[in-house]
TORLO-145984 format. One line per 4 residues: number of its first residue (from 1); their letters; for each residue x, y, z of N, C-alpha, C. Coordinates in steps of 0.1 Angstrom, whole numbers, plus 2048, in hexadecimal, padded with zeros to 3 digits. Last residue first. Layout:
<sites>
NUM> a> X,Y,Z,X,Y,Z,X,Y,Z  ...
</sites>
This chain:
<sites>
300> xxxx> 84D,163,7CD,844,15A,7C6,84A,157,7B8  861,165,7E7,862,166,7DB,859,15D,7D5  855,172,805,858,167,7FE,85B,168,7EF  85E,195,80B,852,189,80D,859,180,805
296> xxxx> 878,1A1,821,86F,1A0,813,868,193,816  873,1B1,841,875,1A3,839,870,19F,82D  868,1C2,854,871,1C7,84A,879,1BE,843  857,1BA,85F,851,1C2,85A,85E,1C4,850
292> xxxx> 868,1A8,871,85D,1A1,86C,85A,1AB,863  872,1BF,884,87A,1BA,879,876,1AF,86F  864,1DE,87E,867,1CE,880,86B,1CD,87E  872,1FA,878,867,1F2,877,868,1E9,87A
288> xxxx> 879,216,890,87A,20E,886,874,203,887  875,235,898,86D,22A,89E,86F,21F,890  88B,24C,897,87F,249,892,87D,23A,896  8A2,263,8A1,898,255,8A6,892,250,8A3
284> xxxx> 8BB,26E,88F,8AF,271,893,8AB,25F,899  8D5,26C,886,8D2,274,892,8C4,275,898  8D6,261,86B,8D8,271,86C,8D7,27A,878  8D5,24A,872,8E2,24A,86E,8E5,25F,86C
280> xxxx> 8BB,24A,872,8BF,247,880,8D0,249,87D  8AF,24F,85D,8AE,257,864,8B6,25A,873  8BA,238,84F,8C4,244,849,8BE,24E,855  8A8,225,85A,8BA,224,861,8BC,22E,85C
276> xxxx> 891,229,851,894,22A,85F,8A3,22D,865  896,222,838,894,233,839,894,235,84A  895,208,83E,8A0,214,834,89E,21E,83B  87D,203,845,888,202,84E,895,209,849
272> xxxx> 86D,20F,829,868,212,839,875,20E,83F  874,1F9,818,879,206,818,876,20E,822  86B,1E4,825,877,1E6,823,87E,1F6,822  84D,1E7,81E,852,1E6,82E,861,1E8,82E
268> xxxx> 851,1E8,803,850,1F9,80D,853,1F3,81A  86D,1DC,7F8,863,1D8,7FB,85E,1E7,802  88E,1E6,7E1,885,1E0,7F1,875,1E2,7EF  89B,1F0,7D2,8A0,1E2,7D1,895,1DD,7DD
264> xxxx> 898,20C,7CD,88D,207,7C5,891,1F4,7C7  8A6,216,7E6,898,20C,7E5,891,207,7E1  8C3,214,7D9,8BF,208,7E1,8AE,207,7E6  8BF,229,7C8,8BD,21F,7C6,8BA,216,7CD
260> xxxx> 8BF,240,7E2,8B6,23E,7D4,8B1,22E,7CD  8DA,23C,7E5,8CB,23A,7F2,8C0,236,7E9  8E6,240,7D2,8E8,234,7D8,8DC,230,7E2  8E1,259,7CF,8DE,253,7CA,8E0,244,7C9
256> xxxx> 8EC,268,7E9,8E3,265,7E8,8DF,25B,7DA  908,25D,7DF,906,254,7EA,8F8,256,7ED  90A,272,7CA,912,260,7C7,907,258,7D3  90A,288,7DC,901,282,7D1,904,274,7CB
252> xxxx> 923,286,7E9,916,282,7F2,90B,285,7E5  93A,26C,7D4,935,27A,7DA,924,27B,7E5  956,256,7DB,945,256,7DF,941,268,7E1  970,24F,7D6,96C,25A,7DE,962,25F,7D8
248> xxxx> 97A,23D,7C6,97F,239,7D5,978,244,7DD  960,237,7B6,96D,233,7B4,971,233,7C4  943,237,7AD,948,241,7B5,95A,240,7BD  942,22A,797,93F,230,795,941,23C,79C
244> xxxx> 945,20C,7A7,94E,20E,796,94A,223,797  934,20B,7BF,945,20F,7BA,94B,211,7AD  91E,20D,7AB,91C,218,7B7,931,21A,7B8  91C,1F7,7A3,91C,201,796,920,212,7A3
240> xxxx> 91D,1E2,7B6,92B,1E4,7AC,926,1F3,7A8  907,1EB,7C3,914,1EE,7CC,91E,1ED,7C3  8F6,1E2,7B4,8F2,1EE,7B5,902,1F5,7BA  8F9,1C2,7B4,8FD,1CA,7A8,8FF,1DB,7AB
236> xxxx> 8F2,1C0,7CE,900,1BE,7C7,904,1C4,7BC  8D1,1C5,7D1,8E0,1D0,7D6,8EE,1CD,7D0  8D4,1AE,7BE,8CC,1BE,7B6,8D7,1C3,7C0  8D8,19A,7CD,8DD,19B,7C3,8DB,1AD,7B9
232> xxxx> 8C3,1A3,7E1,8D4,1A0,7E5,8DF,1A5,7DB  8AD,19B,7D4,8AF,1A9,7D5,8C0,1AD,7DE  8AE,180,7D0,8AD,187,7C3,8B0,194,7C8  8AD,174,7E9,8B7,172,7E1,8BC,17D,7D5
228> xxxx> 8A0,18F,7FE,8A0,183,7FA,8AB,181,7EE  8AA,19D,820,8A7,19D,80F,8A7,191,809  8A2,1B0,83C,8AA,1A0,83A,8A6,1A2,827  8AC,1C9,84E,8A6,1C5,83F,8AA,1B7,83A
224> xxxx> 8C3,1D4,861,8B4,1CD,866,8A8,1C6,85B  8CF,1E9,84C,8CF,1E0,859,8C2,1DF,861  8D3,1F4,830,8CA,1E8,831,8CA,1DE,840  8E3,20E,83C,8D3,20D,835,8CF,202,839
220> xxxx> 8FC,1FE,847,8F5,205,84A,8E5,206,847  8FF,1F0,82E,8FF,1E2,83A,8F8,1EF,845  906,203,81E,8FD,1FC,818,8F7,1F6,824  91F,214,826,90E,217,822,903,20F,81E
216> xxxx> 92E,1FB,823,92A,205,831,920,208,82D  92F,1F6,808,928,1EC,80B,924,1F5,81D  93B,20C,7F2,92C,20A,7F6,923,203,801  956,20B,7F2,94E,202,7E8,943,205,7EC
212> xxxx> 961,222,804,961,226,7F3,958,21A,7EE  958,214,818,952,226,81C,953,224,804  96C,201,81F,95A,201,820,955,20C,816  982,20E,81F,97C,200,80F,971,202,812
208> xxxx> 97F,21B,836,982,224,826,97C,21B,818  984,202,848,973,212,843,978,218,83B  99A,1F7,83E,992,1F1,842,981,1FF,83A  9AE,210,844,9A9,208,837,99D,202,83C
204> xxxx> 9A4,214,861,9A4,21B,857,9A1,218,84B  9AA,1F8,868,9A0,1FE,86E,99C,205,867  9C9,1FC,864,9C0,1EF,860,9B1,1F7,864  9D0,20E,874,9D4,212,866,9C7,205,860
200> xxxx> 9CF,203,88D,9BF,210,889,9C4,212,879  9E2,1F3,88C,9D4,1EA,88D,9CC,1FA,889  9F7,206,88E,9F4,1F8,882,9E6,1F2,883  9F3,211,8A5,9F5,217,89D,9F2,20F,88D
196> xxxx> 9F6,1FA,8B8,9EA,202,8B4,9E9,20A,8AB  A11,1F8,8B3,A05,1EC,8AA,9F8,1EF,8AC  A1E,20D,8BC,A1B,208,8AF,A13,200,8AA  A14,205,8D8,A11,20E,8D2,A13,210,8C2
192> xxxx> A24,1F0,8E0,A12,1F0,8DE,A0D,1FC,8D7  A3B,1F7,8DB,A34,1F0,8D3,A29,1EC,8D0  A3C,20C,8F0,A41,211,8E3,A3A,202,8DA  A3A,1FC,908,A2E,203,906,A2F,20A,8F6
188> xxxx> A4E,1E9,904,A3F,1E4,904,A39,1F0,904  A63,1F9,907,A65,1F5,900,A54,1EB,8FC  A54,21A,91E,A5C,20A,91B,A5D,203,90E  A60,23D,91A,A55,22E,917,A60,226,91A
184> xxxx> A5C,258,933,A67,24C,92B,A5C,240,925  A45,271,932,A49,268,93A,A55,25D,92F  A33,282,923,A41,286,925,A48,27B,929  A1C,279,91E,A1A,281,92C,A28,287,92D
180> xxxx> A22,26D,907,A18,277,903,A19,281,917  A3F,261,90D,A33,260,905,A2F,26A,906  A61,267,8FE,A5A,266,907,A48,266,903  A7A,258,8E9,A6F,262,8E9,A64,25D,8F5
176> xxxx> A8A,23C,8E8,A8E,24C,8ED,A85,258,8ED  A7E,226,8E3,A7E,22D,8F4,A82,238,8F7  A7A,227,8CB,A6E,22D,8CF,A72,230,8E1  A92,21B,8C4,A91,22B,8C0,A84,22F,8CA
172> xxxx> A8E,200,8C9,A9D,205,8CF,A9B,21A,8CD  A73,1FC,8BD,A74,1FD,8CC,A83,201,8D1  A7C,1F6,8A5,A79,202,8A5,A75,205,8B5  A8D,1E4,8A2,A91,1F4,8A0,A8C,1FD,8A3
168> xxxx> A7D,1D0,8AD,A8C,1D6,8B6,A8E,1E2,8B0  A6D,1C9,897,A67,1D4,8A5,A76,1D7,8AF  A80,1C9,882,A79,1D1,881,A73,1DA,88F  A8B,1B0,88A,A95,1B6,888,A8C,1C8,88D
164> xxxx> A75,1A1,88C,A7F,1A3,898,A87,1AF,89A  A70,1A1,871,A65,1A5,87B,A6C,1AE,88B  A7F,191,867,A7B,19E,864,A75,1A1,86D  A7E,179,879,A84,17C,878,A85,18E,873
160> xxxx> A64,16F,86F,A64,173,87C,A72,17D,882  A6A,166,854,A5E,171,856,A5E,176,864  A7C,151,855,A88,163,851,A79,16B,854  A6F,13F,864,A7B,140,86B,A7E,152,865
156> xxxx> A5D,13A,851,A56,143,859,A67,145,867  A6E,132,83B,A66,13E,839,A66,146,846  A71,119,847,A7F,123,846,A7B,130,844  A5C,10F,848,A63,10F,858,A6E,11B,855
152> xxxx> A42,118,83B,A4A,10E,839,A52,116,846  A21,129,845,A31,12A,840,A38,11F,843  A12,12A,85A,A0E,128,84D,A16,127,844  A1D,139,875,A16,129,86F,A10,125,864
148> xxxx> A1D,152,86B,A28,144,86C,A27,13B,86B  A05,15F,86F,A0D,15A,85E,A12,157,85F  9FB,156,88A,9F7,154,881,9FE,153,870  A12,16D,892,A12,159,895,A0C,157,88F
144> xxxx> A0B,181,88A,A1A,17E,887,A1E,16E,889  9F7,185,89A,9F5,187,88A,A01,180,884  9F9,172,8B3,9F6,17D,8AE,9F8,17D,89F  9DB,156,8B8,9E4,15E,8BB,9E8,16B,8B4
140> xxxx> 9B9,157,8B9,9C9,147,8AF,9D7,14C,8B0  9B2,16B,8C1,9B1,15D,8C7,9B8,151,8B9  9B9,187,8B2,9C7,17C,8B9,9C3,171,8BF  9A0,190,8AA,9AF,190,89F,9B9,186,8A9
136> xxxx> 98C,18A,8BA,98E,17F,8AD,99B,17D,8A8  98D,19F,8C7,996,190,8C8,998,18D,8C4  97B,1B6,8C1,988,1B1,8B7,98D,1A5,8BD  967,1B8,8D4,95F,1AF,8C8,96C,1AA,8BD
132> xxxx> 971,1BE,8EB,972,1AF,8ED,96C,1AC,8DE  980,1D4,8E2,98C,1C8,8E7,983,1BE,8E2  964,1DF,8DF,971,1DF,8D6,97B,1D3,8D7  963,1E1,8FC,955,1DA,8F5,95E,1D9,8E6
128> xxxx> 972,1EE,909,973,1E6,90D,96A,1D9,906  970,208,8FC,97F,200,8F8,97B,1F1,8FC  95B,212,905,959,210,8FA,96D,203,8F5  95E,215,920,956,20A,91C,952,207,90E
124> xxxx> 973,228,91E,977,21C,924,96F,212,922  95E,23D,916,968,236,90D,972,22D,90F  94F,23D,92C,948,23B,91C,957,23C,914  962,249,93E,958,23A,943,955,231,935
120> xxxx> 968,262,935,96F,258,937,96B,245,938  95D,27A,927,955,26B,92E,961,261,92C  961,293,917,969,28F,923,96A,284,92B  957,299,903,94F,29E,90F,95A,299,91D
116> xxxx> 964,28D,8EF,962,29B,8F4,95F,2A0,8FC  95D,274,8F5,96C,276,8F7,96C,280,8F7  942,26F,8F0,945,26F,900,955,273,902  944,274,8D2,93A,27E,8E0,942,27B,8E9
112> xxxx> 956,25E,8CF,955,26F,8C7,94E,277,8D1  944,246,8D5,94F,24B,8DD,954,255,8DC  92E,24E,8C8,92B,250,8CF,933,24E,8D8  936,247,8AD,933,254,8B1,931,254,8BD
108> xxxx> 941,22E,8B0,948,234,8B0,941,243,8AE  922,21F,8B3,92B,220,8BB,938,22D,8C0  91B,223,899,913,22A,8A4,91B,22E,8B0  934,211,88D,931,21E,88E,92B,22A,894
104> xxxx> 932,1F3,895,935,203,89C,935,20E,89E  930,1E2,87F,928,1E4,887,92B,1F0,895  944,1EC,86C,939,1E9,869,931,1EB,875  95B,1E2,87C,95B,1F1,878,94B,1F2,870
100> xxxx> 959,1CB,885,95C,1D4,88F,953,1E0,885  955,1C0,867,94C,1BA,86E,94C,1C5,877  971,1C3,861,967,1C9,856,957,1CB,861  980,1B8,873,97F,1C0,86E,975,1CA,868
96> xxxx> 97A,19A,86B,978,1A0,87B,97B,1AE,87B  97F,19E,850,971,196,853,96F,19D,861  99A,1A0,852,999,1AD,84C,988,1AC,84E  9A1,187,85B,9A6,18F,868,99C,199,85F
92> xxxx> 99A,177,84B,997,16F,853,995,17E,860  9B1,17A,838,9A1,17D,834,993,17C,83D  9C6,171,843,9C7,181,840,9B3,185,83D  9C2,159,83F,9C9,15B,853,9C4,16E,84B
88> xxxx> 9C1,155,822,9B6,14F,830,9B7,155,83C  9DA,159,81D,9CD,15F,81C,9C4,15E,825  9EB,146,82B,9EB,152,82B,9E0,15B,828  9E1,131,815,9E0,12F,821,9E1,13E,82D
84> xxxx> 9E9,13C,7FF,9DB,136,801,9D8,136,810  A06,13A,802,9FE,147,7FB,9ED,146,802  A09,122,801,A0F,124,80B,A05,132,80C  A02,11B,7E7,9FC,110,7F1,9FD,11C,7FD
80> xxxx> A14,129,7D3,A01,12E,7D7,9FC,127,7E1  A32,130,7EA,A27,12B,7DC,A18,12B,7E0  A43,152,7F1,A3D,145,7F6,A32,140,7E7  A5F,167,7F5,A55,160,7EC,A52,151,7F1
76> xxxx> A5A,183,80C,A5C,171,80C,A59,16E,7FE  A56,198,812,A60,196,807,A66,18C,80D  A39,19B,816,A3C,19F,80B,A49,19C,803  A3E,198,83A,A3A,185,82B,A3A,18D,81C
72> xxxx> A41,1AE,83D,A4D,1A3,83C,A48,19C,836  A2A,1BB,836,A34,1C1,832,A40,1B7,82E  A18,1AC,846,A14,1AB,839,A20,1B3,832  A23,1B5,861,A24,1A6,85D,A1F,1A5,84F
68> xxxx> A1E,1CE,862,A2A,1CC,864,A2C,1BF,85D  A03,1DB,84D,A09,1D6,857,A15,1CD,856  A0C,1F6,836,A04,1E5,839,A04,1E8,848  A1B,206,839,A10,20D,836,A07,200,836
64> xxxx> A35,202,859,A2B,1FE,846,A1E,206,849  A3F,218,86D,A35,20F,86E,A30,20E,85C  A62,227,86C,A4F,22B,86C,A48,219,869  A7E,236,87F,A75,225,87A,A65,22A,877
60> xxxx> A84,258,872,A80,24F,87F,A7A,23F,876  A8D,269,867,A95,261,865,A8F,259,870  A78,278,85C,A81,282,86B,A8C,279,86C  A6D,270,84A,A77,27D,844,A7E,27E,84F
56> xxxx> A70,24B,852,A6D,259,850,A73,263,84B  A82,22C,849,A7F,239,851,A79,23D,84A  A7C,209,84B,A7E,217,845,A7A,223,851  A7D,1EA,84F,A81,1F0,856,A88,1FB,84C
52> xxxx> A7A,1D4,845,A72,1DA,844,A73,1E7,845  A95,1BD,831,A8E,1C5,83D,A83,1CB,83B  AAA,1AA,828,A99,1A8,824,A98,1B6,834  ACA,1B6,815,AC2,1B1,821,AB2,1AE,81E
48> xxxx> AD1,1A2,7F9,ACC,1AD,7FD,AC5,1AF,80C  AEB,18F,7F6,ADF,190,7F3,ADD,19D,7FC  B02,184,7FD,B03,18F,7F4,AF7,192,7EF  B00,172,80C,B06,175,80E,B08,183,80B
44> xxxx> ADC,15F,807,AEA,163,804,AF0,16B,808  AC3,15A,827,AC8,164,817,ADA,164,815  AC1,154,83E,ABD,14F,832,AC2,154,821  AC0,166,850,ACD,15D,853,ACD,153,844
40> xxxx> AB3,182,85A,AB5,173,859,AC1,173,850  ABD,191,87C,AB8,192,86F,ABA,184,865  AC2,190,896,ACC,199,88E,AC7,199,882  AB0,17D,8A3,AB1,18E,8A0,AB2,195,895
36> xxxx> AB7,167,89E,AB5,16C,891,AB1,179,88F  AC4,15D,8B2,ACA,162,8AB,AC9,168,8A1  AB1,14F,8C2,AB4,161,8C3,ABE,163,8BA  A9E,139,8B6,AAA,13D,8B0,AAC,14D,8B7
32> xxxx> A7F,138,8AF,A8A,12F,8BD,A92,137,8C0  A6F,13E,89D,A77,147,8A3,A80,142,8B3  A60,12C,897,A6D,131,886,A75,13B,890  A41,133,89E,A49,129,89A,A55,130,890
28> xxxx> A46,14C,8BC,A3F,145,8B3,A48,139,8A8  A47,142,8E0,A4F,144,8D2,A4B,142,8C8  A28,146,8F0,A34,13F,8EC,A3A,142,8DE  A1B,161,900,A1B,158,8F5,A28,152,8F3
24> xxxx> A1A,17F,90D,A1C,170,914,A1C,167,90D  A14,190,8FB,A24,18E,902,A25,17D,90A  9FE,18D,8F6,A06,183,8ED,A11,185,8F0  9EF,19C,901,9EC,189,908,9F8,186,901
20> xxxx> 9F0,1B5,8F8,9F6,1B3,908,9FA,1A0,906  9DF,1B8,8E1,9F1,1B6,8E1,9F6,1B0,8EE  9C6,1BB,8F0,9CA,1B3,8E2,9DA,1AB,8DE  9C7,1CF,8FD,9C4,1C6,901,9C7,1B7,8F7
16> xxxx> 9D3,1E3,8F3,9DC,1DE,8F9,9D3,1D0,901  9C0,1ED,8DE,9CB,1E5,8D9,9D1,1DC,8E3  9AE,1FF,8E2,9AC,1ED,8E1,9B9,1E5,8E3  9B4,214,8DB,9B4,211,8EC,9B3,203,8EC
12> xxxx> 9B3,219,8C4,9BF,216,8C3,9C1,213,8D4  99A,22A,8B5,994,215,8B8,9A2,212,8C0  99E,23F,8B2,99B,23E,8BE,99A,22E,8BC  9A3,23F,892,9AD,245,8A2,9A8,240,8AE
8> xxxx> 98B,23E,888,995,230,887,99E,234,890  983,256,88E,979,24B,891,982,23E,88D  994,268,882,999,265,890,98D,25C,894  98D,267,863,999,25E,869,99E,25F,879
4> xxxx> 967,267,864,972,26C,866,980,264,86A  94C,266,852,957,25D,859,962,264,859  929,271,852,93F,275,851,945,26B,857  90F,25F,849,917,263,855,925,266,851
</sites>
């Protein structure tokens, strides 16, 4: 199936359900201080500011090619304990991620239809089934609270700090361009809108890693195929030689021969629900197999 970059465009209606709660959130930790607007307060005299905060060719604030908060902790140095910990909060979010964009895709064609056609209803109920499977990303709060709390007090004092500095710039510029109806923004609707803009960048990567290592095409094909130890191990291998080989841009002979292989890794009742999902992944109905039917047998 084409994956297209306005199939990660459209997931950006979520957002405001996502971002909305955390106006209401308490100060996160290290940011008591309004004084640290101005920028931190930690660095020598004659030290180099820490910002994030770059333009464009037009000279406008533009959003990291990260996200905002993976940009500022870049120019913390923090130790492996602190590092460790940070991971965790980052591997934790890319999981709720991986997981959304894995299991939607039926999905996201079928917001593609209803947004052409005009179905308003069908893509209010698609945002609203989105919002509720991404939570995950802020029930511990927002991304920005999460890596604070992981940070020694002074760190996460200059990491909130950048930050501050960052969305004031870029909300003092974003009120002067009106939105898409013409109308003036508010300083909240210019932010929500960046971080939707940062959450479908995430979204994107996210299905681009899928799409270049193999594993989308794979969690596709093998859905509904439970496997036994030894043939897990066989797809693993199949998926390294499949990325080593098709690097970041998988050709559609690369990816039939990926079809290829993965059945000499199954059972015929297995290869029967394969061949169900590539039919069902091409538009077609075919009546797929058990799920009892599509369970390798015991390993003798």
């Amino acid at each position: 199936m084409p994956v297209s970059r306005s199939h990660a465009a459209v997931l950006l209606g979520v957002v405001g359900g996502l971002i909305l709660p955390a106006f209401g959130q308490s100060t996160p930790p290290g940011a008591e201080n309004p004084g640290l607007l101005a920028g931190p307060s930690l660095e020598p005299a004659k030290a180099k500011p820490r910002t994030i905060v770059e333009r464009d060719f037009d000279g406008r604030v533009k959003i990291p090619d990260t996200t905002p908060e993976q940009a500022a902790l870049a120019l913390l140095e923090i130790d492996e304990a602190t590092r460790a910990k940070v991971d965790r909060v980052l591997t934790r979010r890319l999981a709720i991620l991986t997981e959304f964009v894995g299991e939607n895709l039926f999905l996201l064609q079928q917001l593609d239809t209803a947004d052409k056609a005009g179905d308003k209803m069908g893509t209010l109920l698609f945002i609203y089934k989105a919002a509720h499977e991404l939570r995950g990303l802020t029930e511990n709060g927002t991304l920005q609270h999460q890596i604070a709390q992981t940070l020694p007090r002074d760190q996460a004092r200059a990491f909130n700090a950048i930050l501050a500095e960052f969305w004031k710039a870029y909300a003092d510029e974003g009120v002067k361009f009106p939105n898409k109806e013409g109308k003036p923004r508010g300083r909240v609707e210019v932010v929500i809108e960046a971080k939707a803009q940062s959450l479908g960048k995430e979204i994107e990567r996210t299905l681009q890693s899928m799409v270049s290592s193999g594993d989308l095409i794979a969690s596709l094909l093998l859905k509904d195929i439970t496997l036994r130890p030894d043939q897990r191990a066989r797809v693993a291998d199949i998926l390294e030689i499949y990325t080593r080989q098709a690097k970041d841009a998988p050709t559609e002979k690369q990816n039939q021969q990926l079809f290829a292989t993965l059945l000499t890794a199954l059972d015929k009742a297995q290869q029967k629900q394969m061949i169900a999902n590539l039919k069902a992944l091409m538009g077609e109905s075919p009546k797929p197999a058990t799920p009892d039917k599509a369970k390798a047998p015991a390993a003798k």
